[in-house]
TILOFI-678042 format. One record per residue (C-alpha): residue in three letters; x, z, y. Coordinates in pm, 1 decimal, decimal comma. Each point is the difference from the previous one (the first is absolute). Layout:
N
  residuo         X         Z         Y
      ala         X         Z         Y
...
***
This chain:
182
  residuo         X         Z         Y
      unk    7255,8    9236,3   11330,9
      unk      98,3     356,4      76,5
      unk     403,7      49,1       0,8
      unk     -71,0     380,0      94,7
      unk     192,9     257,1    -126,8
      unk    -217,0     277,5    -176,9
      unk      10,8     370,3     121,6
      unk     233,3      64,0    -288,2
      unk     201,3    -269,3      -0,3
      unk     340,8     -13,9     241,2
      unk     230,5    -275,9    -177,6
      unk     -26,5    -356,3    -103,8
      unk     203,7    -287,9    -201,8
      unk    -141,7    -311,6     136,0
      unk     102,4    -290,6    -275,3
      unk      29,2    -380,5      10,0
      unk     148,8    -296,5      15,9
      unk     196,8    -204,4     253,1
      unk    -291,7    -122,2     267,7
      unk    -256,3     224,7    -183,4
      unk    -144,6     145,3     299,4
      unk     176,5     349,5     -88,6
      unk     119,1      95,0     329,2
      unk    -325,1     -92,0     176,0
      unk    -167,0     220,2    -208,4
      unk     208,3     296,1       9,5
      unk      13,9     -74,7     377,7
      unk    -373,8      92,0      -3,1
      unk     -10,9     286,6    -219,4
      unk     254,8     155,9     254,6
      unk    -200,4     -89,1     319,0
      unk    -297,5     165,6    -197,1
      unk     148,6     320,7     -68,5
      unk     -59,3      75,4     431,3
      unk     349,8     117,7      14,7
      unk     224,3    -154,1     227,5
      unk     176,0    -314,4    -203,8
      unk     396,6      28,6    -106,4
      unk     137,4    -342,0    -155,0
      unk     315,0      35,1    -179,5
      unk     178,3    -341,1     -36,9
      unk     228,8     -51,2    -286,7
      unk      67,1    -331,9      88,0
      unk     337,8    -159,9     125,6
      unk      -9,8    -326,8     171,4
      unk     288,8    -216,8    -117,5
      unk    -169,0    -354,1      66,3
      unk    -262,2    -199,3     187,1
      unk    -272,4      45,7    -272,2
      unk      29,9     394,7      -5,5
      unk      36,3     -23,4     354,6
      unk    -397,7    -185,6      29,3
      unk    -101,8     233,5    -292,1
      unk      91,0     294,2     225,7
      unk    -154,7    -152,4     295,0
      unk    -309,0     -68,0    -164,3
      unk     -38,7     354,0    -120,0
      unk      69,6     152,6     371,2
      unk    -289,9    -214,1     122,4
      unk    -214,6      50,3    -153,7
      unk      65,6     404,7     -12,7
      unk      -2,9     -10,4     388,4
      unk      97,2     285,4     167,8
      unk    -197,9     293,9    -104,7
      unk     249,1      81,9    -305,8
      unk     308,1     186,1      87,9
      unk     300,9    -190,4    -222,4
      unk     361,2     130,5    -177,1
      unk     249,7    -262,5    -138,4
      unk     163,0     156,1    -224,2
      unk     121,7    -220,9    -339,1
      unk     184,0     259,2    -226,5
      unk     -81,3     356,5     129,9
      unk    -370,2      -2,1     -53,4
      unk     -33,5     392,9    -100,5
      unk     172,0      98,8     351,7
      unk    -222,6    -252,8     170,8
      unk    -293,2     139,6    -144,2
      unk      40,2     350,7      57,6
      unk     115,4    -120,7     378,0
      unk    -372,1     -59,6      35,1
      unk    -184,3     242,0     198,6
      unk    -190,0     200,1    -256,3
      unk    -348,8     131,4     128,0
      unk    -176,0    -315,5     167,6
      unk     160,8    -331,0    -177,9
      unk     -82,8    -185,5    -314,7
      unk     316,4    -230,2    -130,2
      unk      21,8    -309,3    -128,8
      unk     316,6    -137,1    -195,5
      unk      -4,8    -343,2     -63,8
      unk     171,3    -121,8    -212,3
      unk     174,1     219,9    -304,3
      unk     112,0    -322,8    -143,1
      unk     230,2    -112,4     315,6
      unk     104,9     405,1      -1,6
      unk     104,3     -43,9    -334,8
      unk     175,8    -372,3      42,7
      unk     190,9     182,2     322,8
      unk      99,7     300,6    -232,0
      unk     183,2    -230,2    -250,3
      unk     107,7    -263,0     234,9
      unk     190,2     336,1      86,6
      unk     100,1      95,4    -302,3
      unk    -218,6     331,1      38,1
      unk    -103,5     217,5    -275,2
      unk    -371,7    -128,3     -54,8
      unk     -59,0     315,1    -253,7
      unk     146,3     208,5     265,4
      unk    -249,1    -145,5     243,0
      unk    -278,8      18,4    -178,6
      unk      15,6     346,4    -100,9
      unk      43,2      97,5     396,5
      unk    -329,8    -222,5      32,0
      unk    -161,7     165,8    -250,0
      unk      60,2     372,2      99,0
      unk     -72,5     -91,4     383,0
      unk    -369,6    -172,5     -77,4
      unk    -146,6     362,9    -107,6
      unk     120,3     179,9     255,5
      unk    -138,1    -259,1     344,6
      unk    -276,2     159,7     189,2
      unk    -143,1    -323,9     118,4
      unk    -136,7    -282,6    -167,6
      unk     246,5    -249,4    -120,3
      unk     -11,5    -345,6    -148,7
      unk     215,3    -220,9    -195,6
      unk      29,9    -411,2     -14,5
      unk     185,8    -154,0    -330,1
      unk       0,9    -285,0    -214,5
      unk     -83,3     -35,1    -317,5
      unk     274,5    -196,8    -162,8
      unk     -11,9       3,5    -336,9
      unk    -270,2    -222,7     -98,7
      unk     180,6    -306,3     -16,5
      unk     294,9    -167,0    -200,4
      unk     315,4     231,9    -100,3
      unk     242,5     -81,2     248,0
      unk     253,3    -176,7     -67,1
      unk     312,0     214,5     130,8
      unk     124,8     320,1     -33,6
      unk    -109,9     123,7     357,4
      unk    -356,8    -105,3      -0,9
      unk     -62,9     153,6    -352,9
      unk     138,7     285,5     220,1
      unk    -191,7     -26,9     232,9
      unk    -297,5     -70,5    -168,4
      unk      84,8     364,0    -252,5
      unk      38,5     214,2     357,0
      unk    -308,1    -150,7     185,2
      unk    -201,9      55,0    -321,0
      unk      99,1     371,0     -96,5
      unk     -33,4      54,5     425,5
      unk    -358,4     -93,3     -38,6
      unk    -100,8     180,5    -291,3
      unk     204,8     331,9     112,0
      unk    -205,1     -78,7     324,3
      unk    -315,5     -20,3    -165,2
      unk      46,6     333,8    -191,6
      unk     -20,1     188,3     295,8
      unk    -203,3    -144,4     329,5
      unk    -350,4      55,1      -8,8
      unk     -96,6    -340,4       6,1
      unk      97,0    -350,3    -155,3
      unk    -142,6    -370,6     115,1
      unk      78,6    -283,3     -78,5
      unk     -25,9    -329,1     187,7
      unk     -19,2    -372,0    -106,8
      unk    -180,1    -278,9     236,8
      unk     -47,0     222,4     250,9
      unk    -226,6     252,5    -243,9
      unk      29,6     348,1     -78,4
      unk       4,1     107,7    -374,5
      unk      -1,2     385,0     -22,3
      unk     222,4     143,6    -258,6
      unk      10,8     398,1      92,7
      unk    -211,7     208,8      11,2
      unk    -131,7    -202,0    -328,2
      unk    -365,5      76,5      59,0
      unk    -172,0      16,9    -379,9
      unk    -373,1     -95,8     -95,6
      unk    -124,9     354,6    -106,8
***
């Protein structure tokens, strides 16, 4: 299974769900690019569990990847990134966008900054997020939320990098480019 950019192609949305094997994959497509590997971590660590999740993620990364924490500022940590020899990797948008309104940020805001920045990178760059609205309607007002800004964040996201997998069981499904039988 090739994860390989092609020659045209400088963005990706990697999708999934929790424990899909996203990350893993998108971890790959980065290291395949040849550039020198850039993770961006969204992720805060407020218990035990996110603390092993964390853990488990820097191990098996090792050390070849250069890192940034950064939970809420993701376009300045992005562009932070040296430019000519890099390839990013943000994992996740969905923990970016849980920080942003545990904050009481302005998610459209956010996403529009997002959105202008991705066109404008000189390096490859990759994204991580869930897929969260396949299941039940939630049954509050802040996980319908939720559920609204992840969903319109992946489909604005989806408009405009070059490329669009998705991952369930540990398999890739592509969805862009959508290659058609001619």
């Amino acid at each position: 299974m090739s994860v390989l950019f092609t020659p045209e192609q400088n963005s990706a949305l990697i999708l999934g769900g929790a424990r899909s094997g996203k990350s893993t994959y998108a971890e790959k497509m980065v290291l395949a690019c040849g550039n020198a590997p850039h993770y961006v971590a969204t992720s805060q660590i407020f218990d035990d569990e996110m603390k092993q999740r964390v853990h488990q993620h820097q191990k098996r990364r090792g050390t070849q990847w250069s890192v940034t924490e950064e939970p809420l500022n993701l376009c300045e940590a992005i562009e932070a990134v040296p430019t000519s020899s890099s390839a990013i990797l943000v994992d996740c948008l969905t923990l970016w966008l849980s920080n942003l309104m545990h904050h009481d940020r302005n998610v459209d805001v956010e996403t529009s900054q997002l959105l202008e920045l991705i066109p404008r990178l000189g390096q490859p760059i990759v994204f991580v997020s869930n897929e969260v609205g396949m299941g039940i309607v939630p049954e509050n007002a802040l996980a319908r939320a939720f559920r609204d800004h992840q969903g319109r964040l992946n489909q604005s996201l989806a408009a405009i990098v070059d490329r669009v997998d998705f991952i369930a069981a540990g398999l890739p499904l592509n969805l862009k480019p959508q290659r058609t039988i001619q």
